[in-house]
C-alpha positions as CSV (number, residue, x, y, z in Angstrom):
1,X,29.6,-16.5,4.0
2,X,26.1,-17.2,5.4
3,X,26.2,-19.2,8.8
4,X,25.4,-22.8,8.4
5,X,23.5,-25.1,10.9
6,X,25.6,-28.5,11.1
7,X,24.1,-31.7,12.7
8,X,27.0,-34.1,13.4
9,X,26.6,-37.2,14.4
10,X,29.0,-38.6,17.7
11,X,30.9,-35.4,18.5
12,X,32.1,-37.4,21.9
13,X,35.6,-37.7,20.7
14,X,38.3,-38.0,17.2
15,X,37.1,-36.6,14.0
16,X,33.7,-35.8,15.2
17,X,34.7,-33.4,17.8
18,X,37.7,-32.0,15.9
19,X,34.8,-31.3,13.4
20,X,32.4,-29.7,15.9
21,X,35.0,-27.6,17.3
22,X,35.9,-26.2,13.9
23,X,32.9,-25.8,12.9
24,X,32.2,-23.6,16.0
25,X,35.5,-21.7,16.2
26,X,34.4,-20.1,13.0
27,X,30.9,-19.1,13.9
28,X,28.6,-21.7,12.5
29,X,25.9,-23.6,14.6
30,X,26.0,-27.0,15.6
31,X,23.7,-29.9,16.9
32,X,25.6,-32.5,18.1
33,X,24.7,-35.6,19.3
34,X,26.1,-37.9,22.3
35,X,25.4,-41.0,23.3
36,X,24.1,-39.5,26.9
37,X,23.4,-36.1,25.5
38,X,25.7,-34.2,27.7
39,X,28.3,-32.0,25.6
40,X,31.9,-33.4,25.8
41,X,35.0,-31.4,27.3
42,X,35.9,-28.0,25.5
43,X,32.9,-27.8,23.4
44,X,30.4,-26.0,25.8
45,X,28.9,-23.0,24.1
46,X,26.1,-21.1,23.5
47,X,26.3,-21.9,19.5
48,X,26.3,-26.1,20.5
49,X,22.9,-27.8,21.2
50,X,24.0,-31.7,22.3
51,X,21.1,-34.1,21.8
52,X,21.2,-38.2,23.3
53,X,21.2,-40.4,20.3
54,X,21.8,-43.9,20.0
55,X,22.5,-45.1,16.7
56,X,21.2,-48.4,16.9
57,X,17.3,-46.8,18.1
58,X,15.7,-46.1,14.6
59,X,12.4,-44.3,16.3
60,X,14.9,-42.1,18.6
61,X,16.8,-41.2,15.5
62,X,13.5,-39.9,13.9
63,X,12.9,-38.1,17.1
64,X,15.9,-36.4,17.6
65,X,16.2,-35.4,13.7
66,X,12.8,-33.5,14.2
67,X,14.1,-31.8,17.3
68,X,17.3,-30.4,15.3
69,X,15.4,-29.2,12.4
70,X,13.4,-27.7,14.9
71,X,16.2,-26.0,16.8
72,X,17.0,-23.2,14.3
73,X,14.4,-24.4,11.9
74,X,16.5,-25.6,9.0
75,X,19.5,-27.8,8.4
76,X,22.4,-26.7,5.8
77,X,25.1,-30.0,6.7
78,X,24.2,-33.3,7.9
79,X,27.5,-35.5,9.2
80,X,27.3,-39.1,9.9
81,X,29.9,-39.7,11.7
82,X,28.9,-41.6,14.5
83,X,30.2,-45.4,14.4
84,X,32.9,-48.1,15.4
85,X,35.2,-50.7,14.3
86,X,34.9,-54.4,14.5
87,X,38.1,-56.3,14.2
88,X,39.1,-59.5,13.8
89,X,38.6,-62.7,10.6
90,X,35.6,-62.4,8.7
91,X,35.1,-65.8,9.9
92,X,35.5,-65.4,13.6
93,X,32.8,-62.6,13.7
94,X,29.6,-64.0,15.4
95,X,26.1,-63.1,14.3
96,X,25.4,-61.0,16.4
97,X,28.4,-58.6,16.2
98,X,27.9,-58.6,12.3
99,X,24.2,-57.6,13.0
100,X,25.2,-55.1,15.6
101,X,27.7,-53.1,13.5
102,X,25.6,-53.0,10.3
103,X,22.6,-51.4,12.7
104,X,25.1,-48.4,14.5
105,X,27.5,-47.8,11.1
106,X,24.8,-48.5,8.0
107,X,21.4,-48.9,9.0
108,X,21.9,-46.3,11.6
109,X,23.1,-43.2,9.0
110,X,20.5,-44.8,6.9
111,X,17.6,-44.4,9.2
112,X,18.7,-40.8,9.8
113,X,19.0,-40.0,6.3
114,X,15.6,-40.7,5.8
115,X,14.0,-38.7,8.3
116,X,15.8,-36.0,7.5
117,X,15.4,-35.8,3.8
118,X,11.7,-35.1,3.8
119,X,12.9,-31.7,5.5
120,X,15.8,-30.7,3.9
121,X,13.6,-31.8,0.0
122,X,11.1,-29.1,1.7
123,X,13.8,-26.2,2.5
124,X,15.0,-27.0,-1.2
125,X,18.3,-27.5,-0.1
126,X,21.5,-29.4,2.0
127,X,24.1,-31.5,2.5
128,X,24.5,-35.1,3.4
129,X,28.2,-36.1,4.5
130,X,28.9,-39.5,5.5
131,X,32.1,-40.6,7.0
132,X,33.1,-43.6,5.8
133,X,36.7,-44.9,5.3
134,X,39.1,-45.9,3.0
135,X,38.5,-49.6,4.2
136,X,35.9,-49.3,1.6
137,X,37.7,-49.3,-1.4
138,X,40.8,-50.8,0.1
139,X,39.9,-53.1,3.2
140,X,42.9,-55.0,5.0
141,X,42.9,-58.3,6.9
142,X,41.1,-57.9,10.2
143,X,38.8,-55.1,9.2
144,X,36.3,-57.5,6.9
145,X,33.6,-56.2,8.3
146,X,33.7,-53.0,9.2
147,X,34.8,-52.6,5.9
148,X,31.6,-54.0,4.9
149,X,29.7,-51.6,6.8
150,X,31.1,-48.8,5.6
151,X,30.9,-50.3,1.7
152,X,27.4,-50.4,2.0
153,X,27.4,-46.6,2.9
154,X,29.6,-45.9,-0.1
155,X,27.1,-47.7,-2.8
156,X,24.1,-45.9,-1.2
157,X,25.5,-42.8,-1.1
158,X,26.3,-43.0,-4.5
159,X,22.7,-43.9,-5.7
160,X,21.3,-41.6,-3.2
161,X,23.3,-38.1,-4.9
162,X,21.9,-38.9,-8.1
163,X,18.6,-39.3,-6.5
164,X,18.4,-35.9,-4.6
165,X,20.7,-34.1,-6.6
166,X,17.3,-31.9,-8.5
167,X,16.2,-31.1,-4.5
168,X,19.1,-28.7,-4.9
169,X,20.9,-31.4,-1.9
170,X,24.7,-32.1,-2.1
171,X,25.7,-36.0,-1.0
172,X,29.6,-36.3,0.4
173,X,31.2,-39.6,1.3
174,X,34.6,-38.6,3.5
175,X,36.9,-41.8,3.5
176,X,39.9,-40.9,5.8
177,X,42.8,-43.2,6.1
178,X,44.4,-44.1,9.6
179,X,43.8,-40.3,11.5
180,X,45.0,-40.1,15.6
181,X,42.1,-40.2,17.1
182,X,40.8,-42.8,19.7
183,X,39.2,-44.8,17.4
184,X,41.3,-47.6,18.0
185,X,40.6,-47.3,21.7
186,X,38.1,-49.5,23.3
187,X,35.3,-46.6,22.8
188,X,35.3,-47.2,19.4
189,X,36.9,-50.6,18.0
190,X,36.3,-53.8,18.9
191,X,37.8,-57.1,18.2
192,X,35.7,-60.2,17.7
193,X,34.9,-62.2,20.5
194,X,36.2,-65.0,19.2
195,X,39.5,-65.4,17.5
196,X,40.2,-68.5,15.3
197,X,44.4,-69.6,15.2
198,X,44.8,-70.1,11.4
199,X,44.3,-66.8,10.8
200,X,46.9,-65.7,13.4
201,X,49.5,-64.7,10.3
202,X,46.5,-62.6,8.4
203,X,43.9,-61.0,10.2
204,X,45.6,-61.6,13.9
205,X,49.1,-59.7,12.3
206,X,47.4,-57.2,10.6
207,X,45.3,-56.1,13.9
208,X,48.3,-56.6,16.2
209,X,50.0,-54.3,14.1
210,X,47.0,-51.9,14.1
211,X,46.6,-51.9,17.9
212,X,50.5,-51.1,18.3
213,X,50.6,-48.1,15.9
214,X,47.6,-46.4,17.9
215,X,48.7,-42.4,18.7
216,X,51.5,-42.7,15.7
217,X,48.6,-42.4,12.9
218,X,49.8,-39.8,10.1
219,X,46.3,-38.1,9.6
220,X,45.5,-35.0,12.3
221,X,42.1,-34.7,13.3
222,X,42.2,-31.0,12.9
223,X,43.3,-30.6,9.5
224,X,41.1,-33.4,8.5
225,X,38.4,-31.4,10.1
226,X,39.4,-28.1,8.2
227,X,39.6,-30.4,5.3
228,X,36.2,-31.4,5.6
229,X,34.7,-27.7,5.8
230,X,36.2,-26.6,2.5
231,X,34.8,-29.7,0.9
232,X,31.1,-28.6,2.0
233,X,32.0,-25.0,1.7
234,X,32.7,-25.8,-2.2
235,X,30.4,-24.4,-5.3
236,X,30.6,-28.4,-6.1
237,X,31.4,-30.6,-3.3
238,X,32.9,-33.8,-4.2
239,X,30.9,-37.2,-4.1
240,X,34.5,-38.7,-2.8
241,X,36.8,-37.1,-0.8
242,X,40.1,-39.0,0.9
243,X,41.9,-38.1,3.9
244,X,45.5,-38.5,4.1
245,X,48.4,-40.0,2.2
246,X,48.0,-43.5,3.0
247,X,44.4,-43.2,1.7
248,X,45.6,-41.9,-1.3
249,X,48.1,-44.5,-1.6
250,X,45.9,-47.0,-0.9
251,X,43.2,-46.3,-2.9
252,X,45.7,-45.9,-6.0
253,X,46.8,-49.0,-5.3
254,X,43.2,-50.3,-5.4
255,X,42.4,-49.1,-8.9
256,X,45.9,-50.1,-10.1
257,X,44.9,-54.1,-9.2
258,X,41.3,-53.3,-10.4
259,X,42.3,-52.1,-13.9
260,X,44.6,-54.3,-14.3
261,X,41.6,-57.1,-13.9
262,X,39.7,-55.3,-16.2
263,X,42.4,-55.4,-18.7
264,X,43.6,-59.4,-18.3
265,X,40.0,-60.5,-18.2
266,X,38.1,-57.8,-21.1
267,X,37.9,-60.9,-23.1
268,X,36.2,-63.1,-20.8
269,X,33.6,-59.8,-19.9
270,X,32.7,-58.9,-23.3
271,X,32.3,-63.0,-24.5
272,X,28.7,-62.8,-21.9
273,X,26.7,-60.8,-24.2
274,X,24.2,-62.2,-27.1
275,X,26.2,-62.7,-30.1
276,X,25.6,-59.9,-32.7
């Protein structure tokens, strides 16, 4: 298999570095980026380039994108991965921390998707993988928002595949369930500033009861890693690929309660249209 040139987005630590490393162990080439640019522990090689990116900086984005198409002078797999998690009630969430994790988890990915496309449209070829989550299609209590964030990534991504599918480019949304990373750390999660006490039996218990089960999550970064690579390295990569058995159970869940909604209310739907 031909080597591919991978630029993946926050390879600092959890899924994104589990990535880069496999991606490396098995000969490929990778751009990573870092907040600070310097290359995290136990990736330095001579097949890594790490670049300083700040996902909230829309003209360093474009930058930086032009300096890794540059580096080997083409791109074969683009990863979004970069991103964090804002917990706490929908309602406690203040403006600005809505604002800021729209910019680093959607508008972010979004800004580098479109500086990149006008290269990989050129080369005739590529593919777009963005890490969302399964929050997406099944949020909980606490994760509103993020969930949000990463909802918005889904529907574009969707739109966007049919869009660049006849540029001979592949679109991937990866929604992993709960994986034991340090995403629930303070690195990359967040709670809400402000908490409100009404919603201490929803959103507060369902965070608590994140927090606690941090380094007991069921997914391995590793094999969701390996995972990952197969998916790209497919004749057809999928549009939607879940990580893990509680995403999967989850998700079936999700359609379950959404057909069943269908099904009670077809009546209602079908009684909107002009008669005949």
């Amino acid at each position: 298999m031909a080597q591919k040139i991978w630029l993946i987005t926050g390879i600092s630590r959890g899924l994104g570095h589990a990535l880069a490393q496999a991606v490396l162990d098995r000969g490929d080439l990778v751009i990573g980026t870092t907040r600070n640019g310097e290359p995290p522990a136990g990736l330095g090689c001579e097949s890594l380039t790490v670049l300083p990116l700040e996902m909230a900086d829309e003209r360093q984005i474009a930058r930086q994108v032009e300096v890794a198409f540059g580096r080997h002078g083409r791109l074969d797999v683009i990863v979004n991965n970069a991103g964090y998690g804002l917990l706490g009630s929908v309602e406690s969430a203040s403006e600005d921390e809505v604002k800021q994790v729209f910019t680093v988890n959607f508008f972010g990915p979004l800004a580098l998707i479109k500086a990149a496309l006008p290269f990989l449209r050129a080369q005739n070829s590529g593919h777009i993988v963005n890490i969302s989550s399964v929050q997406a299609i099944a949020s909980t209590p606490g994760a509103g928002l993020y969930a949000a964030t990463k909802a918005a990534l889904d529907a574009m991504s969707h739109s966007l595949a049919q869009e660049v599918a006849p540029f001979g480019i592949w679109v991937s949304l990866v929604q992993p369930g709960a994986f034991r990373t340090a995403f629930l750390s303070a690195h990359s999660a967040r709670r809400t500033a402000h908490s409100i006490d009404d919603y201490a039996a929803t959103s507060g218990r369902a965070v608590d009861g994140l927090l606690t089960r941090s380094g007991q999550q069921l997914g391995d970064p590793r094999r969701g890693a390996t995972a990952i690579i197969e998916a790209v390295d497919a004749d057809e990569p999928p549009l939607n690929l879940l990580l893990g058995s509680d995403a999967l159970t989850r998700t079936k869940a999700r359609l379950d309660r959404f057909d069943e909604d269908i099904r009670r209310w077809e009546s209602l739907t079908l009684s909107t249209d002009f008669p005949g």
